[in-house]
C-alpha positions, -999 to +999 in steps of 0.1 A: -203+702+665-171+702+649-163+670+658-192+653+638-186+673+603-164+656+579-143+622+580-106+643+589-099+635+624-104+663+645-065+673+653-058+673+615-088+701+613-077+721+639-044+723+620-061+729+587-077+762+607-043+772+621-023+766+588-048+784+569-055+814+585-085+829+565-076+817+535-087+785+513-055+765+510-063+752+475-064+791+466-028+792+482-020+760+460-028+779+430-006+811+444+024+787+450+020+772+422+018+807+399+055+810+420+068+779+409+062+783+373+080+819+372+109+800+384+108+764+358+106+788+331+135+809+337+155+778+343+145+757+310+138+789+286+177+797+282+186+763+268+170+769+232+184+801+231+222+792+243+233+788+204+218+821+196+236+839+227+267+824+218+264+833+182+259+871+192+279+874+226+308+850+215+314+840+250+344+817+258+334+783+268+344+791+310+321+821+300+291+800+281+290+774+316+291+806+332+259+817+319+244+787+322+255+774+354+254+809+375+218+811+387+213+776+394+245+778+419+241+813+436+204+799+436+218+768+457+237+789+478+215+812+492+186+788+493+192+784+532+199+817+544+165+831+525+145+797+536+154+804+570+152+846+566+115+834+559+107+814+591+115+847+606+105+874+591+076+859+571+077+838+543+054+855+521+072+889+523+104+867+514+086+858+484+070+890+469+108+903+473+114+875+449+091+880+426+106+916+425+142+909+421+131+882+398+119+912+369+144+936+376+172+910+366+148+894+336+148+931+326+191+935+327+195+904+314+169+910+279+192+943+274+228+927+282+252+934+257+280+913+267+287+879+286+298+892+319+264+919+319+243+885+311+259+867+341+257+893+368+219+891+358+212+853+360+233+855+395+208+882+402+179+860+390+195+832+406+188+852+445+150+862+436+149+822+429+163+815+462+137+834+476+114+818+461+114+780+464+119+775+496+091+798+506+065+779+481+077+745+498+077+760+534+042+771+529+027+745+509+039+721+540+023+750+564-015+746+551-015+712+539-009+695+573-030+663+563-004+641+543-032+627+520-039+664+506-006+668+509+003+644+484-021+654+460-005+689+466+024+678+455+014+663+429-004+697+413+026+716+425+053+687+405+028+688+374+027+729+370+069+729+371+064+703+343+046+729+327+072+756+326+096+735+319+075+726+289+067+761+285+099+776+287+116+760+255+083+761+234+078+795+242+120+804+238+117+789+205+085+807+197+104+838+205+135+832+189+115+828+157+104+862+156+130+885+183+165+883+194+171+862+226+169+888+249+135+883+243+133+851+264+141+867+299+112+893+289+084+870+296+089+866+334+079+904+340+047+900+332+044+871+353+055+890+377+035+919+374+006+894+380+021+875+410+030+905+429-002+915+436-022+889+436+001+868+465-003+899+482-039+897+483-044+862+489-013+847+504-012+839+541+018+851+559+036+822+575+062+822+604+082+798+621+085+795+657+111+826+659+129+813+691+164+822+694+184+850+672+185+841+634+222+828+632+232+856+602+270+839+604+256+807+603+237+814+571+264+834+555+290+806+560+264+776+549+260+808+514+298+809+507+307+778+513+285+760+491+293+788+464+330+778+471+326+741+467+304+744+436+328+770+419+353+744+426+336+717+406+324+738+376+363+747+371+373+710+374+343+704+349+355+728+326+393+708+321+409+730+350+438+712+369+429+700+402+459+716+421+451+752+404+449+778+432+416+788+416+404+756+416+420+741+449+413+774+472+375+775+467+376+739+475+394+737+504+375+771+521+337+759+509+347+724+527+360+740+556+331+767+561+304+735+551+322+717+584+322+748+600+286+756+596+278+720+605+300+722+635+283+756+650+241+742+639+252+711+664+262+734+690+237+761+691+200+757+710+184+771+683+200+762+648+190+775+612+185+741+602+182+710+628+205+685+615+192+661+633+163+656+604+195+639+589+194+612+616+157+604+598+167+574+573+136+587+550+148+627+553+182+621+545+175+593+514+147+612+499+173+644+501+202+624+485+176+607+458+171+644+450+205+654+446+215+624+426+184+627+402+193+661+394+227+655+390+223+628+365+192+645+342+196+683+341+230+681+319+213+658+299+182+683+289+212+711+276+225+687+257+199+671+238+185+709+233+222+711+216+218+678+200+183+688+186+198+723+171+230+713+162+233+678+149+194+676+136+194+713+127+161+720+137+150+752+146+145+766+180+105+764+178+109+726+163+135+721+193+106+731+219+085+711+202+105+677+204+110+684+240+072+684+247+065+651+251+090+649+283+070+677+299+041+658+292+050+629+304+065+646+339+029+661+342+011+632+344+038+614+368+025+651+388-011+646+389-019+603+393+021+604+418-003+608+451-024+577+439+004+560+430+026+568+460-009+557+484-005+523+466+032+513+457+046+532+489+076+556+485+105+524+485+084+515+453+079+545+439+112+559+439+131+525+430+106+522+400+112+561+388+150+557+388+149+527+370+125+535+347+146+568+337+176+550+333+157+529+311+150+557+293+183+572+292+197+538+278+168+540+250+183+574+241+217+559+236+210+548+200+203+586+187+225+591+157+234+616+131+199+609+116+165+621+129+146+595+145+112+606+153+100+578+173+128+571+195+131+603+205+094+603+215+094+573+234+125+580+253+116+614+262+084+597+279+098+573+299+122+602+310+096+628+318+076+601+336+102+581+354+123+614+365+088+630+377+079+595+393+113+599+414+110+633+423+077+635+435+082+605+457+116+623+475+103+655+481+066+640+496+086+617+516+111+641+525+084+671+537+059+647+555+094+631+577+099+668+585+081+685+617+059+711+607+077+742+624+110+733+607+096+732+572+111+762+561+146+744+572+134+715+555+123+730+521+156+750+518+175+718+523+155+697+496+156+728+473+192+732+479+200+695+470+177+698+434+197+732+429+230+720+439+230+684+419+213+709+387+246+727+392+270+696+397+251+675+371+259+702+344+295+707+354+303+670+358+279+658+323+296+691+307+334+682+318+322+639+306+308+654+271+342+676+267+368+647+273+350+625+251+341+650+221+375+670+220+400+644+209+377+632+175+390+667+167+427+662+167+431+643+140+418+658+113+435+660+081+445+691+066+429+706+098+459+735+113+464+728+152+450+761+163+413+757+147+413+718+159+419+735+192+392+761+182+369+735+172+373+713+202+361+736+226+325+729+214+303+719+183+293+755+178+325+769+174+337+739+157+309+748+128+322+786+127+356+771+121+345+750+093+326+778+080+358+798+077+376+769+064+349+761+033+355+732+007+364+700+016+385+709+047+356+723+059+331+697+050+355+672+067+357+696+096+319+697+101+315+659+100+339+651+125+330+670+147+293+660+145+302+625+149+322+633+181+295+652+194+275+616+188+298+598+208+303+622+230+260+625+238+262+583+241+294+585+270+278+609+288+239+593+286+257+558+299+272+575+326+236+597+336+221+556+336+248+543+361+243+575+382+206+566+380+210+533+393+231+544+418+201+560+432+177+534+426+196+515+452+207+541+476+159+549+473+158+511+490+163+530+527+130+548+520+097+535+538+073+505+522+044+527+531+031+558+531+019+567+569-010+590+573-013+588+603-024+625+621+003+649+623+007+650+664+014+688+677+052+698+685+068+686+715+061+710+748+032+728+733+002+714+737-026+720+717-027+733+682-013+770+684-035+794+671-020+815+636+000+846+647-028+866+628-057+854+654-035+862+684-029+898+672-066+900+665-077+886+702-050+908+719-064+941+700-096+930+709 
């Protein structure tokens, strides 16, 4: 009987049963999805509030890319050693001990009083977060076997982390209108308090095969030494010499544990992550398309947030509001990317996306000193759409080339390239903003060499200065360094469009097509397995 109901062919049902395990897997969509956006608005809602926390904190400039760039890197870090810890010991119970952490550090970070307090509590926020992802992804790929529903999984799952990140500034801003900025880590406990128990109720729990020890050195030395090579980069990007011990030591060791860890995963039967998914042209493109996406577009959104407060002196709620259209934009790319990706094929997809936001960026390039309504609303489309257009087609490609029992590996990997070129992308658009806005500084006249030094460290401070300065020097002050913050904001968008089309040509490896074909069982095993849960059942029985 069950091979006459429906048009699925019978293996993909039989999957559907196993993945799903009692419960509807658009239910779990809407679960994941609930996950997701606890973690896009944490890591858009502190960019309309950075000018406020520097205002009250006064954190140096190491300190201010500090509190920016901490969770996304200890995020990056630990992505594999908690995607993995949940093939093992259940993915959904790695997730509700997310969602936990996740409102205990919202909480410390609301009440922090000083820079180094606020840091420890996005590093904190930053482990809930790698917690997280990886399970949403791993699961998602669990009860969505059929690439088809698959896709326009995706594609629901893409569109809802448009919506925090459209949601976090708006409702920052909204915030910062009426509280202090402590108020904008406050709205992920509720959220909390509502996933908590509800993916308790209605999550399935989800396993990997569990052959073979969990390598705990393995994952410890993939967490430190991608912590080392990051801390590495955000120091260069902050103007520190290369040979610095504190800049040259955590590069050398994070390189040498990376080999290391790369090394040992080779050798061992049963490795955390099987790097021979790398030897997959589509696993290992869609992974670096990822990476370079990121790297060339999250800087970008910190800036313009700066741009928008700073330069146009709007407020933190009109800021929000600018930004919408992006998020807008990326939702759509979100929900038509699965009909899209049936009919242009991932190659197509992808090429088109990078081009299209590098397009974008280029159109952005002729923002001024001036508002300019319309520019900024056509350019932010084609960026929400064409960066949305990319990143949907990467991570569909790059979850239907894995095998279904190493998705957890495979989501922590994808996660860890959006986290880690997030964290690069700021360091290395930061460090490309700095060397071209600092020297406009130095020449000022009547300016003393201390407060150009003051004012060159960023456009915040170098308004305090000018403030403190008054009359003409002031005035002179203020206007140099808004025009340097101008030029600066065109370097570094011409360098986010050659990065950009540096990926539009590394996305030519990906597939013309997008193969549905039925996802065969894993090597060895025979039929579908039945879920753990059913097997339990049968045995008590």
């Amino acid at each position: 009987m069950s091979g006459t109901t429906g048009t699925a062919p019978a293996a993909v049902r039989l999957r559907r049963r196993a993945a799903g395990a009692g419960a509807n897997r658009w239910v779990v969509l809407v679960v994941l999805c609930v996950s997701l956006l606890l973690v896009a608005v944490d890591a858009t809602v502190l960019h309309v509030a950075m000018p406020a926390v520097a205002e009250d904190l006064r954190p140096g400039s190491i300190e201010l890319l500090w509190i920016v760039d901490t969770y996304p890197l200890v995020c990056a870090s630990l992505l594999i050693l908690f995607g993995t810890l949940g093939d093992r010991i259940g993915r959904r119970r790695v997730l509700l001990l997310g969602y936990g952490l996740f409102g205990i550090a919202s909480g410390l970070a609301a009440l922090a009083r000083d820079p180094q307090v606020l840091i420890v509590a996005r590093a904190l926020l930053g482990v809930g977060g790698a917690m997280i992802m990886p399970a949403t992804l791993s699961i998602l790929r669990h009860v969505f076997p059929d690439r088809r529903e698959r896709a326009l999984a995706i594609g629901v799952w893409s569109a809802v982390a448009a919506v925090g990140a459209a949601v976090g500034p708006l409702l920052g801003g909204f915030l910062l209108e009426h509280f202090w900025w402590g108020s904008v880590f406050l709205i992920n406990i509720p959220l909390m308090l509502v996933s908590l128990p509800v993916g308790r109720l209605l999550l399935p729990e989800s396993r990997g095969d569990g052959d073979g020890p969990w390598d705990v050195a393995g994952a410890l030395m993939a967490a430190f030494g991608l912590f080392g090579l990051v801390f590495a980069v955000k120091r260069l990007g902050g103007g520190e010499s290369p040979l610095s011990p504190f800049t040259l030591l955590p590069l050398v060791v994070g390189a040498a544990l990376l080999v290391t860890f790369v090394r040992r995963q080779r050798r061992r039967t049963h490795p955390l992550v099987d790097l021979r998914m790398f030897a997959r042209p589509a696993f290992s493109t869609s992974v670096g398309c990822i990476l370079l996406a990121m790297l060339a577009l999250v800087g970008l959104e910190l800036i313009a947030a700066q741009y928008l407060q700073l330069v146009l002196h709007l407020s933190p709620l009109q800021t929000g509001l600018r930004l919408l259209p992006l998020t807008f934009a990326a939702m759509a790319a979100g929900l038509f990317g699965s009909k899209m990706l049936h009919r242009f094929g991932p190659r197509r997809m992808v090429v088109s996306g990078f081009c299209l936001t590098a397009a974008a960026v280029l159109t952005l390039t002729q923002m001024g000193g001036r508002d300019n309504p319309a520019l900024l609303l056509s350019g932010f489309l084609l960026l929400g759409f064409g960066l949305e257009t990319t990143l949907f087609g990467a991570y569909e490609s790059m979850l239907s080339e894995a095998p279904q029992e190493q998705s957890g590996g495979a989501a922590a990997v994808g996660e860890t390239s959006y986290q880690l070129g997030a964290g690069i992308g700021i360091a290395l658009l930061g460090s490309v903003m700095n060397a071209a806005y600092t020297p406009g500084l130095s020449s000022v006249p009547g300016i003393p060499a201390t407060e150009s030094r003051a004012a060159g460290r960023s456009l915040g401070e170098a308004y305090q200065v000018a403030g403190r300065l008054g009359g003409a020097r002031g005035e002179a002050l203020r206007h140099a360094a808004r025009d340097s913050f101008v030029h600066g904001l065109h370097v570094t968008l011409l360098v986010s469009a050659g990065l950009l089309l540096l990926g539009a040509v590394m996305a030519l490896r990906l597939p013309r097509v997008m193969n549905c074909e039925a996802p065969q069982p894993p090597a060895g095993r025979g039929a579908v397995p039945a879920p753990r849960e059913a097997v339990e059942s049968r045995v008590s029985a």
